[in-house]
VEXVO-253716 format. One line per 10 residues: their letters; for each residue y, x, z of N, C-alpha, C. Coordinates in nm, 3 decimals. Atoms other than C-alpha are relative to their C-alpha. Layout:
<pts>
a) Y/X/Z/Y/X/Z/Y/X/Z; ...;
</pts>
This chain:
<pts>
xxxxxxxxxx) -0.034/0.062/-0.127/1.217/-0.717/-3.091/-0.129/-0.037/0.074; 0.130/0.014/-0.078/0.927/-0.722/-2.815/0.049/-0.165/0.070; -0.042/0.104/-0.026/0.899/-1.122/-2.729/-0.104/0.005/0.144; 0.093/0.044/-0.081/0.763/-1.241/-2.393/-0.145/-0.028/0.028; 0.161/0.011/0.004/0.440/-1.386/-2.474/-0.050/0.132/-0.055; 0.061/-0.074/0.076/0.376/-1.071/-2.674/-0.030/0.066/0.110; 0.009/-0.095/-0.144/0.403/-0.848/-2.312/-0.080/-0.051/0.058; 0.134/0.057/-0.088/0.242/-1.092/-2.129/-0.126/0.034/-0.052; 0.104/-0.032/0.101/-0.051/-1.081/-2.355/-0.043/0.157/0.039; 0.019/-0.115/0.041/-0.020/-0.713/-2.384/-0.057/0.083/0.171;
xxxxxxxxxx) 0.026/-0.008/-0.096/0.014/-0.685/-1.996/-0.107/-0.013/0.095; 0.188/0.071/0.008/-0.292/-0.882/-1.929/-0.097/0.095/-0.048; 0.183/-0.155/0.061/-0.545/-0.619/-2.113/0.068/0.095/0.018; -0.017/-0.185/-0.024/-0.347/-0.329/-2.029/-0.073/-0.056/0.152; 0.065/0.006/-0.141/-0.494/-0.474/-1.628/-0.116/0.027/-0.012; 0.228/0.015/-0.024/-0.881/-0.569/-1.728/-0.044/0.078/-0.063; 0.051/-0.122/0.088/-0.893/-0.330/-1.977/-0.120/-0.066/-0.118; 0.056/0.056/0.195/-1.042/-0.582/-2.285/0.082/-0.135/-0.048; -0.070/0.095/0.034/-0.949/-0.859/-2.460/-0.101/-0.092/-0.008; 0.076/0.142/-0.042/-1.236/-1.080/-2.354/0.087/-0.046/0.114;
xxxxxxxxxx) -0.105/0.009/-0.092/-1.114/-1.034/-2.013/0.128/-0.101/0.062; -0.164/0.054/0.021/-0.751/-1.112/-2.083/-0.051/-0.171/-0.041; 0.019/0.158/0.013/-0.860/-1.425/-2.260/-0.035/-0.122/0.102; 0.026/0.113/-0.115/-1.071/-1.587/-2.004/0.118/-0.019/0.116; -0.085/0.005/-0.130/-0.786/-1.503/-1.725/0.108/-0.092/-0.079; -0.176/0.116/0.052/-0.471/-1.678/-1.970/-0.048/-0.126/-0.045; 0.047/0.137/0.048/-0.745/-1.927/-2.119/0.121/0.020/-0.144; -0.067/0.002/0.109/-0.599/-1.810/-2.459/-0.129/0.091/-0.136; 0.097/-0.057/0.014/-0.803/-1.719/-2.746/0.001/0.175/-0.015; -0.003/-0.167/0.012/-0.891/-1.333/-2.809/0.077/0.008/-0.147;
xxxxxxxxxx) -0.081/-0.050/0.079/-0.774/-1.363/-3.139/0.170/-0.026/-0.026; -0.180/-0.013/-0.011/-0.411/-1.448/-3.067/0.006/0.099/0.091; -0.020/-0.152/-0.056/-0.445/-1.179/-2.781/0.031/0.069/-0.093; 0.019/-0.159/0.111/-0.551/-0.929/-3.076/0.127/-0.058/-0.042; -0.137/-0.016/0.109/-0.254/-1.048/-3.329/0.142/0.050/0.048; -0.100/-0.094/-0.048/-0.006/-0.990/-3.065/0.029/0.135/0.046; -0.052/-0.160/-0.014/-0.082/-0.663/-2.952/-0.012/0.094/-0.099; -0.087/-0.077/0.106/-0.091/-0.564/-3.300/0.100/-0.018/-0.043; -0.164/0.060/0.001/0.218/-0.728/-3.339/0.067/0.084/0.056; -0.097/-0.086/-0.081/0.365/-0.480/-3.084/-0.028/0.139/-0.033;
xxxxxxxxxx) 0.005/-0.095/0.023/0.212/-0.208/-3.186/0.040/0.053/-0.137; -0.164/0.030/0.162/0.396/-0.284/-3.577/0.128/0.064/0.033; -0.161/0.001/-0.017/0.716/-0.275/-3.403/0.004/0.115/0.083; 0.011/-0.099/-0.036/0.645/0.000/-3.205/-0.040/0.117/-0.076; 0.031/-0.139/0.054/0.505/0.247/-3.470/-0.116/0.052/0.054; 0.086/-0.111/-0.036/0.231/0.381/-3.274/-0.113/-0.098/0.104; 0.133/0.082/-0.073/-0.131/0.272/-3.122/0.107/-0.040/0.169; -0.069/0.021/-0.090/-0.054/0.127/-2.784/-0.176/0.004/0.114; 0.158/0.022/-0.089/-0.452/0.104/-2.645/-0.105/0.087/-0.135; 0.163/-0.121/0.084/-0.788/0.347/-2.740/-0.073/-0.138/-0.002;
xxxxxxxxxx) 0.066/0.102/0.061/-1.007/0.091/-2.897/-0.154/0.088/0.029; 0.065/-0.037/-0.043/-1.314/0.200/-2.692/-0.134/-0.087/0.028; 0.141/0.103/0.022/-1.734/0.094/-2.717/0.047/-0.132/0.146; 0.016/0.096/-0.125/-1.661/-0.056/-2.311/0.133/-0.048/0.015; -0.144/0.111/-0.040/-1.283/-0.190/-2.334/0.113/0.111/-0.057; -0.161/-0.061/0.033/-0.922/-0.047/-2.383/0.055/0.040/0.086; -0.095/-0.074/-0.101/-0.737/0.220/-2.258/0.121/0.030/-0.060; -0.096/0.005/0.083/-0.355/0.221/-2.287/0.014/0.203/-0.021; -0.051/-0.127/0.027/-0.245/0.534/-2.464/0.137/0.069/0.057; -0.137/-0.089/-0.045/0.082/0.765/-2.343/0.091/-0.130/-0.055;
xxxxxxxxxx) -0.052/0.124/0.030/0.252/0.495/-2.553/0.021/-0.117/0.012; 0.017/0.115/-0.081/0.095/0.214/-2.416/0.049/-0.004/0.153; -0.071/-0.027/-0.093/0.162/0.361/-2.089/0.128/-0.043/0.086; -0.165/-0.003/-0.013/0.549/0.368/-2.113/0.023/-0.084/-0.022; -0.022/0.203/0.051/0.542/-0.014/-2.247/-0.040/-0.039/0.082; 0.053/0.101/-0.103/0.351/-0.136/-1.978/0.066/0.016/0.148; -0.115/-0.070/-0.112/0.592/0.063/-1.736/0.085/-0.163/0.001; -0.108/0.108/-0.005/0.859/-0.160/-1.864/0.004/-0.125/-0.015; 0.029/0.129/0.053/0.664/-0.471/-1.986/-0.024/-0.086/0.138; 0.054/0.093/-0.105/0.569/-0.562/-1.638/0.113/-0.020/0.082;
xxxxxxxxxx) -0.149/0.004/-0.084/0.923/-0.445/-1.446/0.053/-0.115/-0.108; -0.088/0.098/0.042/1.072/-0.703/-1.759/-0.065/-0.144/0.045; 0.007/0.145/0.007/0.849/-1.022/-1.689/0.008/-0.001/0.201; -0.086/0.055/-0.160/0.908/-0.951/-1.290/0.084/-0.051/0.007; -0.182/0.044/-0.036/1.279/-0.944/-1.345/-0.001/-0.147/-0.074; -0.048/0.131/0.061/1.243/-1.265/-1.583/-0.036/-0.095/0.119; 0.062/0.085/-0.094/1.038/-1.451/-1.269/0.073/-0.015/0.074; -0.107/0.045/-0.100/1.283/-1.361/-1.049/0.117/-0.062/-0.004; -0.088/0.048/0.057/1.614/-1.479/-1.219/-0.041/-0.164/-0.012; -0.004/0.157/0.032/1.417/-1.825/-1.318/-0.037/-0.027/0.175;
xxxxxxxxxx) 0.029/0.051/-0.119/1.323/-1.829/-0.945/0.126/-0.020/0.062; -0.137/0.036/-0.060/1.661/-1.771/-0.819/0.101/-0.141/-0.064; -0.034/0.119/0.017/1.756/-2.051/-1.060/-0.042/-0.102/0.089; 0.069/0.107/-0.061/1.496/-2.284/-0.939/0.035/-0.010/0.162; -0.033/0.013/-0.163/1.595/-2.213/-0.542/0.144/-0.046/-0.014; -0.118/0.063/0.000/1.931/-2.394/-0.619/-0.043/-0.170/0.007; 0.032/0.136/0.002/1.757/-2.712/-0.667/-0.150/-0.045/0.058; 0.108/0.042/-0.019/1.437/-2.693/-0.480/0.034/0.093/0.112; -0.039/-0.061/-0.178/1.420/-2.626/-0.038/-0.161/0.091/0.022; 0.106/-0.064/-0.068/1.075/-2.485/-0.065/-0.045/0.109/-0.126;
xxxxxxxxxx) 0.043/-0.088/0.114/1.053/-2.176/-0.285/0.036/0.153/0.053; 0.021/-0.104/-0.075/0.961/-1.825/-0.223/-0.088/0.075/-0.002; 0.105/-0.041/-0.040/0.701/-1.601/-0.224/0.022/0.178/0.011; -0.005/-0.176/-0.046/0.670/-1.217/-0.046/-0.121/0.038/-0.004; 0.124/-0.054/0.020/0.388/-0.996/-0.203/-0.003/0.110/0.064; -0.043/-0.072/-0.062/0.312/-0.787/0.018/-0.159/0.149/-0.002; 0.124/-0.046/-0.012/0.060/-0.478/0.009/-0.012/0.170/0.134; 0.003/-0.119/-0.074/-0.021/-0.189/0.307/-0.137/0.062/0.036; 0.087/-0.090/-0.042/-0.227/0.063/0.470/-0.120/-0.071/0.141; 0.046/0.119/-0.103/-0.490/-0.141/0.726/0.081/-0.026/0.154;
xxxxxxxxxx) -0.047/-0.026/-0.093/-0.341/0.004/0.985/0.110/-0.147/0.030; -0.086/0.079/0.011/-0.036/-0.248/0.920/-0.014/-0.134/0.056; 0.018/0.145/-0.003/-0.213/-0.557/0.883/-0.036/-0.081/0.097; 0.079/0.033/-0.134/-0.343/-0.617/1.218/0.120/-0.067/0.074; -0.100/-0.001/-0.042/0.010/-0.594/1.390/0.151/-0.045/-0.009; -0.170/-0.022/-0.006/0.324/-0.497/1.314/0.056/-0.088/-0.164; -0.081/0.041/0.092/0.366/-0.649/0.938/-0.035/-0.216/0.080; 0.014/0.158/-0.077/0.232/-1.024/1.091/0.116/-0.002/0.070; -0.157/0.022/-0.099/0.502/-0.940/1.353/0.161/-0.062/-0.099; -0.133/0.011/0.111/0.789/-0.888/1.040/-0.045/-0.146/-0.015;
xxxxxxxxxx) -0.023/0.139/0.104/0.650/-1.202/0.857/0.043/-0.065/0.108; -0.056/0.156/-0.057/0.659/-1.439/1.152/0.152/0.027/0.027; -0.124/-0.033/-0.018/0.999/-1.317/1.245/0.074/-0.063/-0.129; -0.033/0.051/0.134/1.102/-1.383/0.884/-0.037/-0.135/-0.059; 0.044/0.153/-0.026/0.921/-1.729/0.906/0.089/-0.074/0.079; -0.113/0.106/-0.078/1.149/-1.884/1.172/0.145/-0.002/-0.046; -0.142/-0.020/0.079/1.468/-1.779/0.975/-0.044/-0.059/-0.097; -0.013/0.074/0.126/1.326/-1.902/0.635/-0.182/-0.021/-0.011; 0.155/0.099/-0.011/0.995/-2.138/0.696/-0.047/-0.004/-0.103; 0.093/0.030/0.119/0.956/-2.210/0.333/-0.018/0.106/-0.102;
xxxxxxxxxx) 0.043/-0.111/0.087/0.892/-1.876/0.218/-0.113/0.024/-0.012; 0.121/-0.009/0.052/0.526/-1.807/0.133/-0.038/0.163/0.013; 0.050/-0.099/-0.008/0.332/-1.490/0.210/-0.162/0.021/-0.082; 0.130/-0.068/0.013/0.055/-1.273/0.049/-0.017/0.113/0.067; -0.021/-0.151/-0.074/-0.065/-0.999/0.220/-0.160/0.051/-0.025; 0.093/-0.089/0.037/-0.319/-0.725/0.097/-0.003/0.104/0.035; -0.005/-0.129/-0.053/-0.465/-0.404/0.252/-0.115/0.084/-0.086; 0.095/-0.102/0.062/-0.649/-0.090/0.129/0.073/0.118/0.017; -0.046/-0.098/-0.036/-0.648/0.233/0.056/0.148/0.048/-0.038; -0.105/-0.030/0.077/-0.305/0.474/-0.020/0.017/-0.055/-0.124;
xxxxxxxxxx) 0.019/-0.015/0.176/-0.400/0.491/-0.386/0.018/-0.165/-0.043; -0.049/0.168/0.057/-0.457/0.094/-0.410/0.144/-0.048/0.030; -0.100/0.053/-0.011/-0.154/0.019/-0.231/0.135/0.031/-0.099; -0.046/-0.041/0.054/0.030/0.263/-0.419/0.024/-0.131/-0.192; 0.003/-0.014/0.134/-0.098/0.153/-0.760/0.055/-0.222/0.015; -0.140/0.115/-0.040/0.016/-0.247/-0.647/0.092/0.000/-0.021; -0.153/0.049/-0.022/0.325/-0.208/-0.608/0.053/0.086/-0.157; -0.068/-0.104/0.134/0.335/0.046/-0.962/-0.016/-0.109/-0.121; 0.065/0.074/0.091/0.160/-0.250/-1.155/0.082/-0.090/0.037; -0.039/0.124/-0.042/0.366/-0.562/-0.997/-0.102/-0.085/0.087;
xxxxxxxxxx) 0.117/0.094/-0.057/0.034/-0.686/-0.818/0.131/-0.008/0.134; -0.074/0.002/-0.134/0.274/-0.645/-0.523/0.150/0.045/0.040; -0.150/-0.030/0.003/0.657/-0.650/-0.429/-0.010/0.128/0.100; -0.019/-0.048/-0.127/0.637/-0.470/-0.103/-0.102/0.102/0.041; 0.146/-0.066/-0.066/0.413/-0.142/-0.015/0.045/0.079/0.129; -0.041/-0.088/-0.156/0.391/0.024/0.330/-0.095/0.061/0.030; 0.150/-0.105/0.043/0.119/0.321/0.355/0.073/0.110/0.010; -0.023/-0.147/-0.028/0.095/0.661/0.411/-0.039/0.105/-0.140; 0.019/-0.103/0.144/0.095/0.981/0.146/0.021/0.140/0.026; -0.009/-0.115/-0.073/0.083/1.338/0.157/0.099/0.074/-0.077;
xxxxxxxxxx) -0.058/-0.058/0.096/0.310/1.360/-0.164/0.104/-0.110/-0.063; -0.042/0.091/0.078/0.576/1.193/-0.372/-0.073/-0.040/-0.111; 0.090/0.068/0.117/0.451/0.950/-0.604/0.128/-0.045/-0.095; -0.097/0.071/0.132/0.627/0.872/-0.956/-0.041/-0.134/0.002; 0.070/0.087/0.036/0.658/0.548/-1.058/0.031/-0.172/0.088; -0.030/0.091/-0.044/0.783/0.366/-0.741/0.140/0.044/0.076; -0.165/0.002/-0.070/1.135/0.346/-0.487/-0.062/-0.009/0.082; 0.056/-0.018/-0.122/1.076/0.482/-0.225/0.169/-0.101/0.104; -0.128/0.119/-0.134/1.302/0.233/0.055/0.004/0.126/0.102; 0.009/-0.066/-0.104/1.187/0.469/0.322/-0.097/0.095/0.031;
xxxxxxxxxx) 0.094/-0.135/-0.037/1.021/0.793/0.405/0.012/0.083/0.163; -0.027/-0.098/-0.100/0.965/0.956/0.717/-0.131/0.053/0.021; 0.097/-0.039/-0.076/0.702/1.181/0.881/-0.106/-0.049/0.092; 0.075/0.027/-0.097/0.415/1.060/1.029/-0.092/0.070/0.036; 0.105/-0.136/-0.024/0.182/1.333/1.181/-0.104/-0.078/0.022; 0.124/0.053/-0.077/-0.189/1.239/1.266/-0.021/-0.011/0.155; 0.000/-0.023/-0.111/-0.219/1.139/1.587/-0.140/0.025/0.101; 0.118/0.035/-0.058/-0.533/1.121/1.844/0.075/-0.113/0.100; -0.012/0.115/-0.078/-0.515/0.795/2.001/-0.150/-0.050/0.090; 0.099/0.002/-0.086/-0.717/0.797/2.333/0.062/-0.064/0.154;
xxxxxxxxxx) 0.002/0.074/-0.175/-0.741/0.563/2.726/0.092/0.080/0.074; -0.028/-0.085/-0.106/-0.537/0.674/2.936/-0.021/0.055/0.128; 0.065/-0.079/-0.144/-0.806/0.740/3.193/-0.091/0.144/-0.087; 0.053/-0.107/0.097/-0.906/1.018/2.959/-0.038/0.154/0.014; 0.006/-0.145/-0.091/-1.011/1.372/3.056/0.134/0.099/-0.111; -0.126/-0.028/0.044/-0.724/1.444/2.792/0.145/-0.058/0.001; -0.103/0.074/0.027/-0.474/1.224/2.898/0.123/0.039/0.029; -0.125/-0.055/-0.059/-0.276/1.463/3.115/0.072/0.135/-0.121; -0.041/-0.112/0.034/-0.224/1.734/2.843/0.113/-0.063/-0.168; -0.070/0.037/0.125/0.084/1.676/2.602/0.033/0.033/-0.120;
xxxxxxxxxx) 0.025/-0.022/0.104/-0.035/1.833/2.325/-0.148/0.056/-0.035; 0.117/-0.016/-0.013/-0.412/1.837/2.170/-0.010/0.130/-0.080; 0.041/-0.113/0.067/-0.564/2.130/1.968/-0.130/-0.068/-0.056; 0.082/0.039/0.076/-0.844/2.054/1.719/-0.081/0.083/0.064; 0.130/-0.013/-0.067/-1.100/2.250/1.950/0.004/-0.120/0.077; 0.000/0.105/-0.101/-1.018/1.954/2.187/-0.003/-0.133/-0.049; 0.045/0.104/0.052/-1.105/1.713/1.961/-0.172/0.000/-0.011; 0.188/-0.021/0.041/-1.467/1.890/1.901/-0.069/-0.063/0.141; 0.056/0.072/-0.108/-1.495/1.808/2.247/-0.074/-0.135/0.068; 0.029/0.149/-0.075/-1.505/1.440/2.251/-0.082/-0.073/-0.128;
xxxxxxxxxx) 0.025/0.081/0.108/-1.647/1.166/1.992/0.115/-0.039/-0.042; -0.128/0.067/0.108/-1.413/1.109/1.699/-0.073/-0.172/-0.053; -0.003/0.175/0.064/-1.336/0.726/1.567/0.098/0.049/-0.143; -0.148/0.046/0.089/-1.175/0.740/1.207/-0.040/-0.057/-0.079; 0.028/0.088/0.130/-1.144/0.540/0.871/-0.138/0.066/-0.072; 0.048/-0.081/0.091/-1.369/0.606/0.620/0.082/0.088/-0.104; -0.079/-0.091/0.135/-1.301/0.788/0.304/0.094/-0.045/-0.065; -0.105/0.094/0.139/-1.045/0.705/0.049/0.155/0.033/0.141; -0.122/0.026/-0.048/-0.733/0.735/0.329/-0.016/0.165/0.079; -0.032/-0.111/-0.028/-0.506/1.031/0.452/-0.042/0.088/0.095;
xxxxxxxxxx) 0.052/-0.053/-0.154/-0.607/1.073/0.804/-0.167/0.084/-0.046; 0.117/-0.043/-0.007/-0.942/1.179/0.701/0.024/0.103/-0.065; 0.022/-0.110/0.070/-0.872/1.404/0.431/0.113/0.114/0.069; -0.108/-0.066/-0.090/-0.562/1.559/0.624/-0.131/0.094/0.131; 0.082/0.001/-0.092/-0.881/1.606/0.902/-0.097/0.111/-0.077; 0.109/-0.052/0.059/-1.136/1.726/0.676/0.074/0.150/-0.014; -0.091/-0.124/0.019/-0.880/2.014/0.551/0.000/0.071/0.139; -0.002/-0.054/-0.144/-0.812/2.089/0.916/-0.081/0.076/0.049; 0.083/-0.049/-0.090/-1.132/2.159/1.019/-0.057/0.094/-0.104; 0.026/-0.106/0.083/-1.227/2.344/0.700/0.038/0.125/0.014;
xxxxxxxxxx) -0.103/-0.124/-0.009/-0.919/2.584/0.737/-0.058/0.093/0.085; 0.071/-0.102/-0.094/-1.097/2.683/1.069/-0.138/0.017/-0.027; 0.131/-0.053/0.030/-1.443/2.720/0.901/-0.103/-0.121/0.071; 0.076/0.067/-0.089/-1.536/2.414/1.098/-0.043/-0.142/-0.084; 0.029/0.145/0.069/-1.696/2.056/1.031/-0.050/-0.089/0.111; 0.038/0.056/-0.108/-1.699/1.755/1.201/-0.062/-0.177/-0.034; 0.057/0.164/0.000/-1.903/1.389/1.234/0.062/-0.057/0.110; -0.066/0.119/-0.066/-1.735/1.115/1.350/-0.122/-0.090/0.029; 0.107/0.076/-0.042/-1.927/0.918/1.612/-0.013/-0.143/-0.043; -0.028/0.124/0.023/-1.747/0.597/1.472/0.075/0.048/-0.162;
xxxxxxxxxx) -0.121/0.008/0.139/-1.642/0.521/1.095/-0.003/-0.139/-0.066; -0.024/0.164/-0.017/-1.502/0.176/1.022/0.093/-0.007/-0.114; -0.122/0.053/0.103/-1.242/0.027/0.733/0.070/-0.038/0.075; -0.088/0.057/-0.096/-1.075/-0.114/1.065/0.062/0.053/0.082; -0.048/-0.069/-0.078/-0.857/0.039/1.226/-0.002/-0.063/0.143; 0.023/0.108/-0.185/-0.923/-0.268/1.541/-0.073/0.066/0.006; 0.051/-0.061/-0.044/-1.175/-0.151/1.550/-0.050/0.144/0.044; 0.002/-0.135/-0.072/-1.162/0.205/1.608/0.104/0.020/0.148; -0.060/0.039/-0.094/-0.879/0.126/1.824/-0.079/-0.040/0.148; 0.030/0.057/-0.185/-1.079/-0.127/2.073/-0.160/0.069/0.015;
xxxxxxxxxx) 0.059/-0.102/-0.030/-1.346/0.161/2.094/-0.005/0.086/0.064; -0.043/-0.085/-0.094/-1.172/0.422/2.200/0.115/-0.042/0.113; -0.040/0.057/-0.173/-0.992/0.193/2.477/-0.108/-0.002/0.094; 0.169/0.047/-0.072/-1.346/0.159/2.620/-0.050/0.100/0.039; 0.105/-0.112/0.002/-1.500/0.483/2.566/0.077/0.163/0.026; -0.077/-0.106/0.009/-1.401/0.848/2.554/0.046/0.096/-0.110; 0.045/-0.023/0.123/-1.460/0.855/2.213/0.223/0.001/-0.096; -0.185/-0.020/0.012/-1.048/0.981/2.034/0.007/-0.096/-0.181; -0.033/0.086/0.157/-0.933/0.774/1.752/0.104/0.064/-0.054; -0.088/-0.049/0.033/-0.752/0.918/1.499/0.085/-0.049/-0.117;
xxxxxxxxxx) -0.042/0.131/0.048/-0.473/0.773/1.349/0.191/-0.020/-0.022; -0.179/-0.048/0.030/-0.081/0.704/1.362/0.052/-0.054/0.132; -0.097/0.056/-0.129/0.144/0.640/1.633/0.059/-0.111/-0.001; -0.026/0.184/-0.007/0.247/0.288/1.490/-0.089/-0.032/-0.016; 0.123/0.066/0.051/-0.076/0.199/1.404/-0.019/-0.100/0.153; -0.020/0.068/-0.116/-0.077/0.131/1.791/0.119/-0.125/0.057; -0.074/0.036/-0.066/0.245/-0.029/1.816/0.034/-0.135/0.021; 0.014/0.136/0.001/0.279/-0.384/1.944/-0.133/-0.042/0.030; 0.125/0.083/-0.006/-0.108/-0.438/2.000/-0.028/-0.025/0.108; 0.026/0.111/-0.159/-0.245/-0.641/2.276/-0.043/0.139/0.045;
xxxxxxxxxx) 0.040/-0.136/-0.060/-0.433/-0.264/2.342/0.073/0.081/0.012; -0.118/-0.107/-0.029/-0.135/-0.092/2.300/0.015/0.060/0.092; 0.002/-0.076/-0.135/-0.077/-0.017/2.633/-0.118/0.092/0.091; 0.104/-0.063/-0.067/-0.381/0.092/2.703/-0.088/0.134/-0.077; -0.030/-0.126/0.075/-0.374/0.390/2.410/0.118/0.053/-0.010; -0.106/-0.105/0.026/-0.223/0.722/2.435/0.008/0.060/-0.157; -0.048/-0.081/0.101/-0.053/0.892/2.113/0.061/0.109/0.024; -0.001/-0.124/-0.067/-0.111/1.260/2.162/0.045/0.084/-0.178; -0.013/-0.084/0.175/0.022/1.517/1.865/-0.116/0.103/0.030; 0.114/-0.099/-0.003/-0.246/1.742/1.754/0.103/0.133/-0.036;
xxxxxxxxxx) -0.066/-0.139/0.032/-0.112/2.154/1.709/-0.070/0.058/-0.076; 0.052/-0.017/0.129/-0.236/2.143/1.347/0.101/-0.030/-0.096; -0.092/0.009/0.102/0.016/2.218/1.075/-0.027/-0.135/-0.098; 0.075/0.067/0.090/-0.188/2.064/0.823/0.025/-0.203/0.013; 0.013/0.144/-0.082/-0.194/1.708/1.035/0.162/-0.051/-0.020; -0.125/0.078/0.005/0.184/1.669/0.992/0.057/0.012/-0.081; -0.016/0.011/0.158/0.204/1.682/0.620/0.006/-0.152/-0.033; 0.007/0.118/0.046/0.178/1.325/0.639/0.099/-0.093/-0.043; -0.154/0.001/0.016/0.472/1.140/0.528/-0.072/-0.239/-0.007; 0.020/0.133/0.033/0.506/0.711/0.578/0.089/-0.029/-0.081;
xxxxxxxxxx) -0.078/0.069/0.157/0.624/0.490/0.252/0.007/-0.094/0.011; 0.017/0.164/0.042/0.781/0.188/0.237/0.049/-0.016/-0.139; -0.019/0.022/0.188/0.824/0.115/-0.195/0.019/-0.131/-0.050; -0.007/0.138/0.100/0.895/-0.135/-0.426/-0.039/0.081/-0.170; -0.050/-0.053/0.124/0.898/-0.075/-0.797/0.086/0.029/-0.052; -0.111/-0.089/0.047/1.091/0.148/-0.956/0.090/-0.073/-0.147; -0.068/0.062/0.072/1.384/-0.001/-1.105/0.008/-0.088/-0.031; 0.025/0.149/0.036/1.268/-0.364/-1.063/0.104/-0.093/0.076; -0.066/0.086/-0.046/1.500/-0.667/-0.991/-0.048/-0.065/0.128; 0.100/0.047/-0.119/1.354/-0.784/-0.637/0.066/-0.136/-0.029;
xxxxxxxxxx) -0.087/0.146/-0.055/1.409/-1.170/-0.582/0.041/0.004/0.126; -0.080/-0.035/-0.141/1.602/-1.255/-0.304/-0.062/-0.032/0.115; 0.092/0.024/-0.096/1.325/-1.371/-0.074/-0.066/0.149/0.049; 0.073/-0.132/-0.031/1.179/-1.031/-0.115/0.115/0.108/0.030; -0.114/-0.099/-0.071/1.492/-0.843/-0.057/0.010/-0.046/0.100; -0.014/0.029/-0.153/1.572/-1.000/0.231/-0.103/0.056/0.105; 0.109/-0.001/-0.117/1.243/-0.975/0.394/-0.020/0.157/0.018; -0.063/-0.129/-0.022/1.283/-0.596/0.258/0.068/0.041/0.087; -0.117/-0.043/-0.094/1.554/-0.518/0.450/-0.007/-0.060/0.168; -0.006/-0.004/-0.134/1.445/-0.648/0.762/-0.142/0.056/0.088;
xxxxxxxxxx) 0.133/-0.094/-0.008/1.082/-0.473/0.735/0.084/0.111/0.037; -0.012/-0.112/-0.063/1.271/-0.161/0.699/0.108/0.053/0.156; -0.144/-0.039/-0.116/1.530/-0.219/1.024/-0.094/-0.006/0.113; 0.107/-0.036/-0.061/1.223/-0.263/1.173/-0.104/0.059/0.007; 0.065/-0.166/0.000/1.027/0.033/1.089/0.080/0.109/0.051; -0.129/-0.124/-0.074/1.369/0.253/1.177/-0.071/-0.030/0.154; 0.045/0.027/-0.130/1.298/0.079/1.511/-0.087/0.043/0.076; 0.117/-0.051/-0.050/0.934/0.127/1.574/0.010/0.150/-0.005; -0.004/-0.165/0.022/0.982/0.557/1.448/0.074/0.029/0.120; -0.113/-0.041/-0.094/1.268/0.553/1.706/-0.068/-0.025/0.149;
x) 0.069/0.092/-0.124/1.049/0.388/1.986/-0.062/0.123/0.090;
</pts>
């Protein structure tokens, strides 16, 4: 029988990857760490972590335990939470993790919205790349992911999928503003604004211009999507990017979202996820379900 503390424990160094680590974060010693995760690995039959010179890596075995060890002490948090919100007015918390693009705008918009209906709910909110957001919401660091991908990912629930193509987002006093569809020579034309590395738009881009034998420097490269944004309001310089990324911002109105006539560019697909097969609490469902009635919204816009 796998007991609570034993997961926790086990959960803990499958994250930091040792069992110093783990200790200092639970303030427990290393050698009750160690006894329990040989304890689990007894009852399991089979190693569960590579016992490695720089730390521990879980094995295929360890893997598939830590799948379910982390979806079981979610679902236990949430159940004693839904207890505890019977007898306490201020309880709650929505983890929330997305693509930067998000964080500027449109998820602030959801929370406060979701703030004046239920005040004493509690927000986290974390951005980065796909891959981090992804791996959040696969680990429990995070209830809620919203991010872009060029592929299905195992591992999480997908809530919502749709298409998002790359867009060029440029002034609308623009020497491209009148034409309603761009071409990737008509990007060589102007100064590009995009993310750095690590996110879709770029590598979706990079491919692009490869395909045609081509290569291109970006006059602007930022982790911010504001700022590429309040750049190319200013300049003539094309930001490239998503069509909500714009939506709702004080600049909004003053960027166009042009489709580019690059296959490649509309491989992109947006994700809203949770974990796969996890009990949500009801703070986070709720707030779920009114993220995604308002993403239908914004796609439809």
């Amino acid at each position: 029988m796998l007991h609570g503390i034993a997961l926790k424990y086990f959960v803990e160094v499958a994250r930091c990857g040792s069992l110093a680590a783990a200790s200092e974060n639970l303030q427990v010693a290393v050698s009750a760490i160690s006894r329990q995760i040989s304890k689990l690995e007894q009852e399991t039959g089979t190693p569960l972590f590579e016992r490695l010179p720089r730390g521990m890596v879980l094995t295929e075995a360890g893997q598939l335990l830590a799948e379910h060890a982390r979806r079981t002490l979610l679902d236990a948090q949430s159940v004693l939470g839904e207890i505890s919100s019977r007898h306490a007015t201020s309880n709650g918390l929505v983890r929330l993790a997305c693509t930067d693009g998000f964080a500027h705008v449109f998820l602030p918009d959801v929370m406060m919205t979701y703030h004046r209906l239920y005040p004493q709910i509690r927000f986290v909110l974390q951005s980065g790349i796909p891959e981090q957001v992804r791996h959040w919401v696969e680990t429990g660091a995070a209830d809620i992911g919203l991010g872009f991908a060029m592929e299905n990912t195992h591992g999480i629930e997908l809530i919502l999928q749709s298409c998002a193509p790359v867009c060029a987002l440029l002034r609308p006093g623009h020497p491209l503003a009148g034409q309603a569809l761009l071409t990737l020579a008509d990007l060589t034309r102007f100064p590009l604004a995009i993310l750095e590395r690590g996110n879709t738009v770029r590598q979706l881009l990079e491919w692009s211009f490869a395909a045609q034998g081509k290569v291109f420097e970006p006059l602007l490269s930022s982790d911010h999507t504001s700022t590429l944004h309040r750049f190319a309001t200013h300049t003539d310089t094309i930001a490239l990017g998503s069509r909500l990324a714009i939506h709702g911002l004080p600049d909004g109105a003053s960027l166009l979202a042009k489709n580019i006539d690059e296959p490649l560019l509309q491989q992109r697909q947006l994700q809203l996820m949770t974990m796969k097969a996890r009990r949500l609490p009801a703070a986070v469902s709720t707030f779920l379900r009114l993220l995604e009635c308002q993403l239908q919204q914004a796609l439809q816009a």
